[in-house]
C-alpha positions in Angstrom: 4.4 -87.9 93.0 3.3 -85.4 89.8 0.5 -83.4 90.1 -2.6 -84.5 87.5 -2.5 -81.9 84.8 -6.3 -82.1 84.7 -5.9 -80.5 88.7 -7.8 -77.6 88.6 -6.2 -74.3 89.3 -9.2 -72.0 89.4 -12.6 -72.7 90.2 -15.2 -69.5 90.1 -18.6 -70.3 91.0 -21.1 -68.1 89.8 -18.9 -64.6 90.4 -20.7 -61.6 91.0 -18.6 -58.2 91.0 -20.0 -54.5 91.8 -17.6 -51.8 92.4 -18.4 -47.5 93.1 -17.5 -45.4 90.6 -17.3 -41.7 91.9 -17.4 -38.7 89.4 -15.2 -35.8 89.9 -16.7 -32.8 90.9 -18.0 -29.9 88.5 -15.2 -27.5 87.1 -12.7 -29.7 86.7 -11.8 -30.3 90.6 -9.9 -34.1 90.7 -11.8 -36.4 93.2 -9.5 -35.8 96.0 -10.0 -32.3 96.0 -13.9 -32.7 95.4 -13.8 -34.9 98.9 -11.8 -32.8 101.0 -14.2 -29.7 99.9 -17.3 -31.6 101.0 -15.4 -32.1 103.8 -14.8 -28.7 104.7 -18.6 -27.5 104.2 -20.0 -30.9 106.2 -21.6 -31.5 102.8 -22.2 -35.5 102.4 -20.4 -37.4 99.6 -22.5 -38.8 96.2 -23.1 -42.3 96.7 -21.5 -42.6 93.5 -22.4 -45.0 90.1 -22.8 -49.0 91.0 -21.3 -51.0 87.9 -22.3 -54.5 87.9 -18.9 -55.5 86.4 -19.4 -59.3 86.4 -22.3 -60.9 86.3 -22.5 -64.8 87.4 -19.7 -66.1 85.8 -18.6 -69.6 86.4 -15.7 -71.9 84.9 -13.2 -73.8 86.2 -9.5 -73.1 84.3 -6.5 -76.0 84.6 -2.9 -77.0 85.2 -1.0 -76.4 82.2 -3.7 -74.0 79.7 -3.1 -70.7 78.6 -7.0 -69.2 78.9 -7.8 -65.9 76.6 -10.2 -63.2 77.8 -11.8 -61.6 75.0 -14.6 -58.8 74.7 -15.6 -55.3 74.2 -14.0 -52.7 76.4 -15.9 -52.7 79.7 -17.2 -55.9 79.4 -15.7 -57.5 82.9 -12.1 -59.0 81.7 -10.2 -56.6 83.8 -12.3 -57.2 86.7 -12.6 -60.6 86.5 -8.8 -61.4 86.4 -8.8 -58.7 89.9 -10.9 -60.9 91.3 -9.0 -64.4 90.7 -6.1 -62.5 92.3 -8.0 -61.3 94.8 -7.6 -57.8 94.9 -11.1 -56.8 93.8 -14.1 -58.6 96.2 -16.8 -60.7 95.1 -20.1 -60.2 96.1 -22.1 -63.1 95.5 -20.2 -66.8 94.3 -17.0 -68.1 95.1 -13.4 -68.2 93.5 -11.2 -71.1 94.2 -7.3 -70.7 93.3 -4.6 -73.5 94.1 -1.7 -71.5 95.0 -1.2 -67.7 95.0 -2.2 -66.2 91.7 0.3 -63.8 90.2 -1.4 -60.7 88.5 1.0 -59.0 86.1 2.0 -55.7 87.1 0.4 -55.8 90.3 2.6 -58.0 92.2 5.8 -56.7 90.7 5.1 -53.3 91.5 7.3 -50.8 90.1 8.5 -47.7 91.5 9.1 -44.7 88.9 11.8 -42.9 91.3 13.8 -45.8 91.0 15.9 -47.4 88.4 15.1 -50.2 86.3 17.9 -52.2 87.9 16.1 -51.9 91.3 12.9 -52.2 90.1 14.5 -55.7 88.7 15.2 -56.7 92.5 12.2 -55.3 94.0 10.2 -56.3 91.4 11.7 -59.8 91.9 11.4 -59.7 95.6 7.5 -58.7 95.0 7.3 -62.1 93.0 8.6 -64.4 95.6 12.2 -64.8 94.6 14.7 -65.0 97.1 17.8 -62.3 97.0 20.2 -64.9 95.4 17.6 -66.0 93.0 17.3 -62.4 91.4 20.6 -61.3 91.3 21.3 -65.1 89.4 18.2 -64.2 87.0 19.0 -60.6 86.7 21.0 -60.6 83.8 18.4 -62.9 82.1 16.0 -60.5 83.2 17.3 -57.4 81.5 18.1 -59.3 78.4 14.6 -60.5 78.1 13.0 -57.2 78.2 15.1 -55.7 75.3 15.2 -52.2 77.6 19.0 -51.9 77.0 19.8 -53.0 73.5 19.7 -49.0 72.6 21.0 -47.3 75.6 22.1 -48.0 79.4 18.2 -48.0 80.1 18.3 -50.1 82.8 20.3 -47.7 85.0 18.0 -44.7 84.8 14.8 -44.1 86.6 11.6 -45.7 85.3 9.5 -42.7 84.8 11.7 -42.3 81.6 10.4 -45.1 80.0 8.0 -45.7 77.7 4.7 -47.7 78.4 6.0 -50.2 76.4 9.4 -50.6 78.3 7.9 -50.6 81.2 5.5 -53.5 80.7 8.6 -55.7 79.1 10.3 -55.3 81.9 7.1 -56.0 83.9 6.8 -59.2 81.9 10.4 -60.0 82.5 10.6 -59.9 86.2 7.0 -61.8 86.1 8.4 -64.7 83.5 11.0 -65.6 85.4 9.8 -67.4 88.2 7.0 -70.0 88.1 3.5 -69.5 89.0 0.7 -71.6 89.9 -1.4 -69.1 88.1 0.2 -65.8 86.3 -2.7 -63.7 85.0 -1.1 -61.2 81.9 -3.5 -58.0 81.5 -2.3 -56.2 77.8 1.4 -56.6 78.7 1.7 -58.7 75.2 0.2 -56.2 73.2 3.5 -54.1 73.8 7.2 -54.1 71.9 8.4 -55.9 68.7 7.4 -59.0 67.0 10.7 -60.6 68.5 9.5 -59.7 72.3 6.3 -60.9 71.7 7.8 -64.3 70.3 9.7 -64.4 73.4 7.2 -64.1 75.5 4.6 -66.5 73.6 7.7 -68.7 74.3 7.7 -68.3 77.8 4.0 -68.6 78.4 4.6 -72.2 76.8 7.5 -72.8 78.9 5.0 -71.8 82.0 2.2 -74.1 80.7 5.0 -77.3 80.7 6.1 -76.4 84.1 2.2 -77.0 85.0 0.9 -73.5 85.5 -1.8 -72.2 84.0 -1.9 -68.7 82.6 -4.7 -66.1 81.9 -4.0 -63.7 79.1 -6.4 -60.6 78.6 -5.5 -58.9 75.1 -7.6 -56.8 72.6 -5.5 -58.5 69.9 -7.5 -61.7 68.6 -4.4 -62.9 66.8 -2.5 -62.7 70.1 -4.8 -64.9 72.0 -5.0 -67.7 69.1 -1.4 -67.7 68.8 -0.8 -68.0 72.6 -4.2 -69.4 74.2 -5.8 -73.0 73.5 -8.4 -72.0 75.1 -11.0 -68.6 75.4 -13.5 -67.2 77.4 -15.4 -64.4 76.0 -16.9 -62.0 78.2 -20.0 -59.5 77.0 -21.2 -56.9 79.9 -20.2 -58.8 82.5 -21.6 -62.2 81.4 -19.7 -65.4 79.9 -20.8 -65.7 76.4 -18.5 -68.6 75.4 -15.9 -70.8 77.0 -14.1 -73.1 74.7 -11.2 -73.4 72.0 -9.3 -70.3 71.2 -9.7 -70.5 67.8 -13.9 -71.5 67.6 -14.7 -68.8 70.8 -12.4 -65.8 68.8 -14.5 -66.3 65.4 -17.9 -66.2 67.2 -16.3 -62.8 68.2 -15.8 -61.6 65.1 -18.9 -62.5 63.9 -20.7 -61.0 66.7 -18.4 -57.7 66.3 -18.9 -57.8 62.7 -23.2 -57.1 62.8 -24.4 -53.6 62.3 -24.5 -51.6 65.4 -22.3 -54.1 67.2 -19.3 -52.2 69.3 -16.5 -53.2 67.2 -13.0 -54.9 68.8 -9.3 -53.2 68.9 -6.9 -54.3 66.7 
């Protein structure tokens, strides 16, 4: 028997999230260096800066919508989506998922020393696909990621790639499975108007197949073409939760007051 679309497929209950931010120590030292010298002279680490990245943010997301997360930089949409995957701890509330969230570029973790074709079948692998599944989607794969129209890209390492080829071809490997929940961070804000057709596409094709799909993009016109539905996050607190179209012009409007950080296009 068919699931009700209606099923919720996330559920956070008033989500708190702090995380440690450690500075790097004077003259330029990186972090690991800075650590392993206060090591050396029995010298006791900073406590560091506490960011209260989310702050008591409840909503409950379903089968089948394509959600939005809008906001200034640093205002908890990052975090937020770490925490419905859980890779980042709550503190205080609860997150309920149905399923095992997918967070783009996470679980298909690529390795730059390797090449795009075996970044494909790890990458796959990472996803949940079975051997015979990838190698049956791997030309589909490639194709959808545009990497090789120019040149044999898929056979050289990935630490040639651009940014932008590398998240297509994170997006690829991501798309081509279904997920009870596949949370996208920027990856559509990358490539040509035809790959991010393709991918709005695919995102629809997700949403049939009764997943539901978190998109976090700086680019308002991206989340009203793709999202029905928006949650708009301001230092760490839910502003607005409701249709794309009404949540992204109460944006703009905020943005658009004097002295009021302004949004990338």
């Amino acid at each position: 028997m068919a699931e009700d679309p209606k099923t919720p497929t996330v559920i956070a209950d008033g989500v708190h999230v702090t995380y440690t931010v450690h500075g790097g120590h004077p003259g330029g030292r990186g972090a690991a260096t800075a650590a392993l010298g206060r090591m050396l002279q029995r010298r006791t680490a900073p406590a560091g800066r506490r960011v209260h990245a989310v702050k008591g943010v409840s909503f409950v997301a379903h089968r089948g919508e394509a959600i939005g997360l809008i906001g200034s930089n640093g205002s908890g949409k990052s975090t937020l989506l770490k925490a419905v995957a859980g890779l980042q701890p709550v503190d205080r509330g609860r997150i309920y998922t149905h399923g095992q969230p997918s967070l783009l570029g996470v679980n298909a973790a690529l390795m730059d020393d390797l090449t795009g074709e075996r970044n494909v079948i790890l990458g796959g692998l990472a996803m949940g696909m079975s051997r015979t599944e990838v190698e049956e989607r791997y030309d589909e794969i490639v194709d959808f990621s545009g990497i090789n129209e120019k040149d044999d890209a898929i056979s050289r390492p990935m630490r040639t790639y651009s940014s932008g080829m590398g998240a297509r071809l994170r997006f690829s490997i991501a798309a081509a499975k279904s997920h009870d929940v596949l949370l996208i961070d920027e990856a559509l804000s990358t490539g040509d108007a035809r790959f991010r057709r393709r991918s709005q596409q695919r995102i629809d094709e997700l949403r049939a197949e009764a997943g539901t799909v978190f998109l976090v993009s700086h680019s308002n016109s991206t989340i009203t073409e793709t999202c029905d539905r928006a949650l708009w996050l301001e230092a760490g607190t839910l502003r607005m939760d409701g249709p794309a179209k009404e949540v992204v012009a109460a944006y703009e409007e905020f943005t658009a007051k004097p002295g009021a950080k302004k949004p990338n296009k």
